[in-house]
MMTF fields as JSON, N, C-alpha, C and O atoms, coordinates in Angstrom:
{
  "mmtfVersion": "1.0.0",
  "mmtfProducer": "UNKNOWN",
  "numBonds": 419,
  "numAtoms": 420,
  "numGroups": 105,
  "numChains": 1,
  "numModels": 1,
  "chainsPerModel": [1],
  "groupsPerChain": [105],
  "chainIdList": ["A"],
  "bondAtomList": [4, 2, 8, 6, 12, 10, 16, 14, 20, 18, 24, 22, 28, 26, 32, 30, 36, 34, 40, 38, 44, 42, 48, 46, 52, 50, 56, 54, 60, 58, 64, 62, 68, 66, 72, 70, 76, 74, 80, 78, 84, 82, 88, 86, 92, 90, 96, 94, 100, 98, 104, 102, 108, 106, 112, 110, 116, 114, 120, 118, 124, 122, 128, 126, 132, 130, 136, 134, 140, 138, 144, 142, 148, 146, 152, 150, 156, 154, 160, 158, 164, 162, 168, 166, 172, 170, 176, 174, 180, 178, 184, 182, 188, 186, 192, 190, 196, 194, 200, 198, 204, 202, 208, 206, 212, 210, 216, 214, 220, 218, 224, 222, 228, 226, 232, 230, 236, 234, 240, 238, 244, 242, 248, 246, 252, 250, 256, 254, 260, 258, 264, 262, 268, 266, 272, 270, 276, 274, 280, 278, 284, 282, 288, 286, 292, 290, 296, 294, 300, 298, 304, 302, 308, 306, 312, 310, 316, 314, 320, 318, 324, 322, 328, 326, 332, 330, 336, 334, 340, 338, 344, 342, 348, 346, 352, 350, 356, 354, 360, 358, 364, 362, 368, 366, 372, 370, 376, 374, 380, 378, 384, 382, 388, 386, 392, 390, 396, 394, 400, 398, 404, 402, 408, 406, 412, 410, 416, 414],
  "bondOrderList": [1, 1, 1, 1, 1, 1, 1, 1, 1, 1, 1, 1, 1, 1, 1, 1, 1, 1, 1, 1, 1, 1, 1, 1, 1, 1, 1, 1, 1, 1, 1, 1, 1, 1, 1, 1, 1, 1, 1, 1, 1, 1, 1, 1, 1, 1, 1, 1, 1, 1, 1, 1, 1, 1, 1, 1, 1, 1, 1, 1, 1, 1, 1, 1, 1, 1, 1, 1, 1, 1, 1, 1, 1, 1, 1, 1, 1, 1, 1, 1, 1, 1, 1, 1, 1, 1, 1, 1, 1, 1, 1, 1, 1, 1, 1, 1, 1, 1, 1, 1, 1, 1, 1, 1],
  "groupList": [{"groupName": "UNK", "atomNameList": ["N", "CA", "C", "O"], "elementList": ["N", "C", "C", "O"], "formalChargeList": [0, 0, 0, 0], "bondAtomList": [1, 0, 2, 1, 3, 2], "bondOrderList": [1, 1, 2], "singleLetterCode": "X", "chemCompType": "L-PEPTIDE LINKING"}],
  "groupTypeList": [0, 0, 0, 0, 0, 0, 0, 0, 0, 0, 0, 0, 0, 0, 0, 0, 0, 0, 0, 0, 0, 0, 0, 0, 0, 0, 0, 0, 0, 0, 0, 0, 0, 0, 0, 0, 0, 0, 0, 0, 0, 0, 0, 0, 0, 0, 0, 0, 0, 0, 0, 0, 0, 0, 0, 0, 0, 0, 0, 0, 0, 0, 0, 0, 0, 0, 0, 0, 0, 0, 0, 0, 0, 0, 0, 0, 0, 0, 0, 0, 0, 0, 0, 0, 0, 0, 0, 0, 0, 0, 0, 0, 0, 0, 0, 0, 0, 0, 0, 0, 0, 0, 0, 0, 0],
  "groupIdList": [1, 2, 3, 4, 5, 6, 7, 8, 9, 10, 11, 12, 13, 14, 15, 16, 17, 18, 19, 20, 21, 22, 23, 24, 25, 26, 27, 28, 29, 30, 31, 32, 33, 34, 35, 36, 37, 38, 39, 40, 41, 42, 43, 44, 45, 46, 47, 48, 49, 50, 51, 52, 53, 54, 55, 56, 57, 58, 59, 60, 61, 62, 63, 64, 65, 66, 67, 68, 69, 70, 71, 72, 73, 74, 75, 76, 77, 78, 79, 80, 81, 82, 83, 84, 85, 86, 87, 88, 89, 90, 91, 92, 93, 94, 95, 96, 97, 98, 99, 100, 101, 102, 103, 104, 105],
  "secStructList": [7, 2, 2, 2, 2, 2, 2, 2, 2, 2, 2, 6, 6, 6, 7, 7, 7, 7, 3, 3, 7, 7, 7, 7, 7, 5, 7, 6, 6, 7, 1, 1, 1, 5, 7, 6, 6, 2, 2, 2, 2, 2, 2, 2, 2, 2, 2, 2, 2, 2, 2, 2, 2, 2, 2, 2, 6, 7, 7, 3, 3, 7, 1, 6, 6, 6, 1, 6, 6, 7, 4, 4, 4, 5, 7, 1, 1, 1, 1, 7, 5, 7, 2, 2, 2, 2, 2, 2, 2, 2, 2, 2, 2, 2, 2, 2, 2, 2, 2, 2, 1, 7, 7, 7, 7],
  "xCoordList": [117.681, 117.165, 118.055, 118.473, 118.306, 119.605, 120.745, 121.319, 121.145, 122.656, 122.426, 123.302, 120.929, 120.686, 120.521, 121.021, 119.886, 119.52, 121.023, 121.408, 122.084, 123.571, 124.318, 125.273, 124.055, 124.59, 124.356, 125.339, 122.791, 122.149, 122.859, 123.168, 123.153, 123.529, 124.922, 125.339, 125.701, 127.362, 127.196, 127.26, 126.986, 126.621, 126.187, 126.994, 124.932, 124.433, 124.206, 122.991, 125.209, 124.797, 123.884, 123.015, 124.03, 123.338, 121.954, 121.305, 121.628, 119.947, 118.685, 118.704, 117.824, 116.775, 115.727, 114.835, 115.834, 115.253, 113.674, 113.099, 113.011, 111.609, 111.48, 111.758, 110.9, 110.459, 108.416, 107.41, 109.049, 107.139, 107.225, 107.995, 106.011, 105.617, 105.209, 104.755, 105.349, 104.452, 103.0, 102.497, 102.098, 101.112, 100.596, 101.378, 99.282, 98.317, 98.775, 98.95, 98.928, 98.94, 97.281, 96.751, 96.67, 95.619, 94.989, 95.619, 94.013, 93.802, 93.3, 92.625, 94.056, 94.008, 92.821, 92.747, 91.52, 91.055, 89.867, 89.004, 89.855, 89.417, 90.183, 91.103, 90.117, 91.017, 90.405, 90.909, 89.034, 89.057, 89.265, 89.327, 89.568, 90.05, 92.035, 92.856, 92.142, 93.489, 94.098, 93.648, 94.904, 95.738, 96.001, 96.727, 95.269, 96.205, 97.128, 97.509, 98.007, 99.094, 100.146, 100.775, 100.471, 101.449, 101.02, 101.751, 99.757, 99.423, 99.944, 100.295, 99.882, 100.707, 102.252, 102.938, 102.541, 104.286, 104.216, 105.081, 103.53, 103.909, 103.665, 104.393, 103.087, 102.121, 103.383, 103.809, 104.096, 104.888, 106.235, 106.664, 106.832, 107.483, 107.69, 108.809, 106.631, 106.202, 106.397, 106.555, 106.322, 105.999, 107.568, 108.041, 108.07, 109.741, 110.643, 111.677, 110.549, 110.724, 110.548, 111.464, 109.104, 108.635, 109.1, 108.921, 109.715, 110.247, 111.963, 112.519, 112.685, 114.105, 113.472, 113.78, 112.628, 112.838, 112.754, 113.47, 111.662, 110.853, 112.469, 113.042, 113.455, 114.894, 115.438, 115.801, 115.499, 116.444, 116.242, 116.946, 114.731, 114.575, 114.315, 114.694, 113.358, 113.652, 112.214, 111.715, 111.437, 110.123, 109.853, 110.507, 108.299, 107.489, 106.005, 105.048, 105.997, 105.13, 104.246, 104.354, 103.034, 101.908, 101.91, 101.892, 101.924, 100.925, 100.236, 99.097, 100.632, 99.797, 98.732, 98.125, 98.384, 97.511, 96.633, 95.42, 97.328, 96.26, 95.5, 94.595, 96.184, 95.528, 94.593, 93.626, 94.78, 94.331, 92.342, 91.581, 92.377, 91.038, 90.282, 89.123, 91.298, 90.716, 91.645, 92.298, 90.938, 91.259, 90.709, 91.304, 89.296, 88.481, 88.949, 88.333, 90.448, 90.805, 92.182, 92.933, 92.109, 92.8, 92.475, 91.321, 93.549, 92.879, 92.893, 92.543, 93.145, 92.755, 93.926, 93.671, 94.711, 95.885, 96.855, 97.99, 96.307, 96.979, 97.892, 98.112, 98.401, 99.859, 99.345, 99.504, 98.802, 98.692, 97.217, 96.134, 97.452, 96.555, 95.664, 96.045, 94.553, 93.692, 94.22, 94.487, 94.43, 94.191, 93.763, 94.645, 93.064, 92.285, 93.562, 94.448, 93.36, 94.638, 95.797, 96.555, 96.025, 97.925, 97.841, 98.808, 96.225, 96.388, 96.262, 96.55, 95.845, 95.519, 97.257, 97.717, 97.733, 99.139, 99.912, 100.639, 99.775, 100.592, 100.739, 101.708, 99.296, 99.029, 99.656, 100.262, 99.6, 100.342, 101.765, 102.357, 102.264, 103.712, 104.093, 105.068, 103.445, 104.031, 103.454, 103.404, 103.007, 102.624, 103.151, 102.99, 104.308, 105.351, 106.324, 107.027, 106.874, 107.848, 107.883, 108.744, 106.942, 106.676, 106.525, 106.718, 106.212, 106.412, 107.945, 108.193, 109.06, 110.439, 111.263, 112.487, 110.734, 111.448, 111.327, 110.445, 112.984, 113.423, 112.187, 111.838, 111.811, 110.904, 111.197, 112.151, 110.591, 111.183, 110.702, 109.663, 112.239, 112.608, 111.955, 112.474],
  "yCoordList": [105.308, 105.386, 106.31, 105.993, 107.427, 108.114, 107.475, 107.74, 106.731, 105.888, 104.846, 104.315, 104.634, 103.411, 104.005, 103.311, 105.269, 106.02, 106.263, 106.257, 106.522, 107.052, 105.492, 105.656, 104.334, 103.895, 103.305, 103.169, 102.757, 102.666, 103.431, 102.829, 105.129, 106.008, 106.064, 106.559, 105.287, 105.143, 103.825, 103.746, 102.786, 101.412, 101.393, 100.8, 101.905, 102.052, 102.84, 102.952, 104.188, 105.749, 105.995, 106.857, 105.143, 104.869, 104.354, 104.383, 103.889, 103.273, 104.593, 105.649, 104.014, 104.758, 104.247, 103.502, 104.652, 104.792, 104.844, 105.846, 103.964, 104.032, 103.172, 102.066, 104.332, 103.785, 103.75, 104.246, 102.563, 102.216, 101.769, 101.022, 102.65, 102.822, 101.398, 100.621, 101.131, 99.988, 99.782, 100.885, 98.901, 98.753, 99.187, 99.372, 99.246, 99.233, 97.755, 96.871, 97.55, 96.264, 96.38, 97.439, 95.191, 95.227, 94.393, 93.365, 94.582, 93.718, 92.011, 91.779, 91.097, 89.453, 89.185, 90.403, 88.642, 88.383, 89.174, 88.625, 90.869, 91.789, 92.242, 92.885, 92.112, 92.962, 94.474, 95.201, 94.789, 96.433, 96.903, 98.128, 96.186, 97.476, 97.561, 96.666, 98.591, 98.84, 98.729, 99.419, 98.026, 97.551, 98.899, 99.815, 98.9, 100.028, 100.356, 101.489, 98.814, 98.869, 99.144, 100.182, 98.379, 98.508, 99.512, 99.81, 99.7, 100.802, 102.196, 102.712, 102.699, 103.877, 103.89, 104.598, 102.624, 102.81, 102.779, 103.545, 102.202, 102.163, 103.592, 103.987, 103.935, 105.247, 106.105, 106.91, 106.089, 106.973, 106.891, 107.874, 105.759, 105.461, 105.634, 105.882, 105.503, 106.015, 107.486, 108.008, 107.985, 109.697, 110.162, 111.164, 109.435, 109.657, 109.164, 109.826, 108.187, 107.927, 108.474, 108.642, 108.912, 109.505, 110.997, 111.289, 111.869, 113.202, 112.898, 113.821, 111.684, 111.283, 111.416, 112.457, 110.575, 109.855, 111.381, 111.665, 112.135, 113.839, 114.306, 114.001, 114.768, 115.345, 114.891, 115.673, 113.376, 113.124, 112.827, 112.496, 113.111, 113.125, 112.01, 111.654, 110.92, 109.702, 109.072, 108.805, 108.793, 108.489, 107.812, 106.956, 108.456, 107.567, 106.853, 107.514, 105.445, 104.548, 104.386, 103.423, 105.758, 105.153, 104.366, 104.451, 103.136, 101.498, 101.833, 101.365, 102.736, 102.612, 103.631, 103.823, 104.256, 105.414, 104.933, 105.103, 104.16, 102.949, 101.702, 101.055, 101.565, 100.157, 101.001, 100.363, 102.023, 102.277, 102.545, 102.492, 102.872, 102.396, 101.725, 101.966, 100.126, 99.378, 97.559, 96.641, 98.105, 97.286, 95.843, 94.81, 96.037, 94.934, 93.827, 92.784, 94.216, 92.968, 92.205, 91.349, 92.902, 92.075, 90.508, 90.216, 89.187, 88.153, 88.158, 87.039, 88.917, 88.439, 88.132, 87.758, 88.261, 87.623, 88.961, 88.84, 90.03, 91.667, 92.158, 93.338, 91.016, 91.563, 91.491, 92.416, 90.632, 90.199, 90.247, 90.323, 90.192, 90.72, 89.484, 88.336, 90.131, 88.845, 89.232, 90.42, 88.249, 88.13, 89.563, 89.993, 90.345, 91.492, 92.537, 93.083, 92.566, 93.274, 93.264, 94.222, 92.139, 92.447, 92.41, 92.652, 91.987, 92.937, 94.291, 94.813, 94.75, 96.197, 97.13, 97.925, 96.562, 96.892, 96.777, 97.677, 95.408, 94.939, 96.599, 97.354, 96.743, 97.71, 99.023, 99.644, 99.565, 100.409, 100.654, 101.733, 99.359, 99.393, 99.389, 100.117, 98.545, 98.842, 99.872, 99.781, 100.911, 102.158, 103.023, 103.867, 103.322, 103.377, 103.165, 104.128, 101.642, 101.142, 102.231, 102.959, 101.967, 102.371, 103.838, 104.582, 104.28, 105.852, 106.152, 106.973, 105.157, 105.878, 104.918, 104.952, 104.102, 103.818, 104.721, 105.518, 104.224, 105.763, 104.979, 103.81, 106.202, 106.15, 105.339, 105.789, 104.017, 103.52, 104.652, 105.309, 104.625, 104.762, 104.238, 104.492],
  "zCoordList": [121.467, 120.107, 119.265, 118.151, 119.851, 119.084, 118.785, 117.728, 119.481, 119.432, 118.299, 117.617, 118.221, 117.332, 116.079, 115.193, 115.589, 114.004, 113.727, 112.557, 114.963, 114.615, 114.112, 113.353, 114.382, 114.294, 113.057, 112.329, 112.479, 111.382, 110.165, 109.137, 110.396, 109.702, 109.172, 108.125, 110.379, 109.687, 109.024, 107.797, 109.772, 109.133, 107.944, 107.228, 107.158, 106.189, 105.737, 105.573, 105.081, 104.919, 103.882, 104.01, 102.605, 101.852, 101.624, 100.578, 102.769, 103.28, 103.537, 104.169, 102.836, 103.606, 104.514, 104.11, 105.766, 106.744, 106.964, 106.54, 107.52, 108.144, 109.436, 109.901, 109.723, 111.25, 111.19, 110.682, 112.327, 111.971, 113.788, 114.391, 114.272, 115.75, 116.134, 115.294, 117.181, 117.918, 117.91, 118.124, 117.767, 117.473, 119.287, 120.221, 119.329, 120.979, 121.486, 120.647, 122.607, 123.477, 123.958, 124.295, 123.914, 124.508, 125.635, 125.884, 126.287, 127.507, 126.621, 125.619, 127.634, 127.559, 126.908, 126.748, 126.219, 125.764, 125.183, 124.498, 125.573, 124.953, 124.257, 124.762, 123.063, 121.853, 121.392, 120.536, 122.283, 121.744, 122.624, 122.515, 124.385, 125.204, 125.391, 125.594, 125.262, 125.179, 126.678, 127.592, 126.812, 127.962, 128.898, 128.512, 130.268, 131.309, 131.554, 131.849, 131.429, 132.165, 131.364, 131.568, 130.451, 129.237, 127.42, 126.476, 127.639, 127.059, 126.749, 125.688, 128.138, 127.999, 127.618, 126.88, 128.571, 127.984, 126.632, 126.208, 125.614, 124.406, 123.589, 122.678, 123.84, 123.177, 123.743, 122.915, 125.048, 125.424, 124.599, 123.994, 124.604, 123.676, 122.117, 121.669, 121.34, 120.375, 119.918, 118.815, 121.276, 121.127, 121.166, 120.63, 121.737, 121.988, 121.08, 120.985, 120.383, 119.053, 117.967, 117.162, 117.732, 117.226, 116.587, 115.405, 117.558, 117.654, 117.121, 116.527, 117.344, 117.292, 115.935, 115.355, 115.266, 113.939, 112.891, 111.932, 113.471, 112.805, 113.341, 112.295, 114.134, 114.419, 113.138, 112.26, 113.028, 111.719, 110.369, 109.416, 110.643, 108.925, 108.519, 107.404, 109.621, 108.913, 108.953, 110.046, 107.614, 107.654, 108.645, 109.241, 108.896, 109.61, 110.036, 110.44, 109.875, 109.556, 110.798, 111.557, 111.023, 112.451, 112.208, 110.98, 112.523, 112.809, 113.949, 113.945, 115.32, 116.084, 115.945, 116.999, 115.052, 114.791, 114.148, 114.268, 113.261, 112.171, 112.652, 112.126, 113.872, 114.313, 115.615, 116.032, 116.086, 117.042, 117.545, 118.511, 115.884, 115.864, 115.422, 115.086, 115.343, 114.701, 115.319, 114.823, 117.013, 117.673, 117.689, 117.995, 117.245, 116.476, 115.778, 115.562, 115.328, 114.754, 115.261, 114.794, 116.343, 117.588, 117.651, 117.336, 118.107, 118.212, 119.308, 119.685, 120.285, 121.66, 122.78, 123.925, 122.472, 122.892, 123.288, 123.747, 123.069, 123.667, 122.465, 122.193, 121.771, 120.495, 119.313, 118.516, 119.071, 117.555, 116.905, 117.484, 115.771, 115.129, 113.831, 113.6, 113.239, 112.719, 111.423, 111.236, 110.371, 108.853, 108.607, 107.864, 108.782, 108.543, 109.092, 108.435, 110.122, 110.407, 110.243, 110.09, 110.265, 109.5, 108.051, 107.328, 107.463, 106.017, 105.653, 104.576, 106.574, 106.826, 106.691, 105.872, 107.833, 108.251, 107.207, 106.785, 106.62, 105.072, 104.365, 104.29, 103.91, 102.939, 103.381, 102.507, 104.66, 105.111, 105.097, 105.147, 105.014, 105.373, 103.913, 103.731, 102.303, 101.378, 100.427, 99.201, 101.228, 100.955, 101.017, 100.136, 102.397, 102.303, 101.875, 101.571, 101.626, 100.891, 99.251, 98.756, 98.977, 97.127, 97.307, 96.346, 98.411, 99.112, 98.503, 97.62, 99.289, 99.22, 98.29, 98.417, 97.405, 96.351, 95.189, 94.868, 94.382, 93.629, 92.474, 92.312, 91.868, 90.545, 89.44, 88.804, 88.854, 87.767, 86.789, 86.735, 85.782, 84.416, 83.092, 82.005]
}
């Protein structure tokens, strides 16, 4: 993940940067219990990312903090999410966006 913000950073010095966490994986046709197995890796991941992105200064977008309690709108399927939820997420993510765009004039 470092090699990747370094590389982002020469590639596009001029860009601004957001990082947005992995959503919960959840168990096969329960969408409010959160997966055992692949659960943690993500949340672990997240957390390790997480600290790279807070090192370099480079926003960052929970999705999994936001979705985490609001597993309910899981369709069931462990990844993806209902109409409700990826409008949810929508709103989050261009909340941000309009977060780090420069101010109209």
């Amino acid at each position: 993940m470092k090699a990747y913000v370094a590389a982002l950073r020469e590639g596009a010095p001029k860009s601004t940067l957001i990082w947005a966490s992995s959503t919960p994986i959840t168990v096969q046709g329960k969408p409010t219990e959160p997966d055992p197995v692949n659960n943690p890796t993500i949340t672990q991941r997240n957390a390790l990312a997480a600290k790279i992105m807070t090192d370099n200064r480079i926003a960052i977008n929970d999705l999994a903090a936001l979705m985490a309690p609001n597993l309910k709108l899981g369709l069931g399927d462990k990844f993806h999410w209902s109409k409700e939820g990826t409008e949810l997420q929508g709103k989050a993510v261009a909340a941000v966006l309009l977060k780090a765009l420069p101010a109209a004039e």
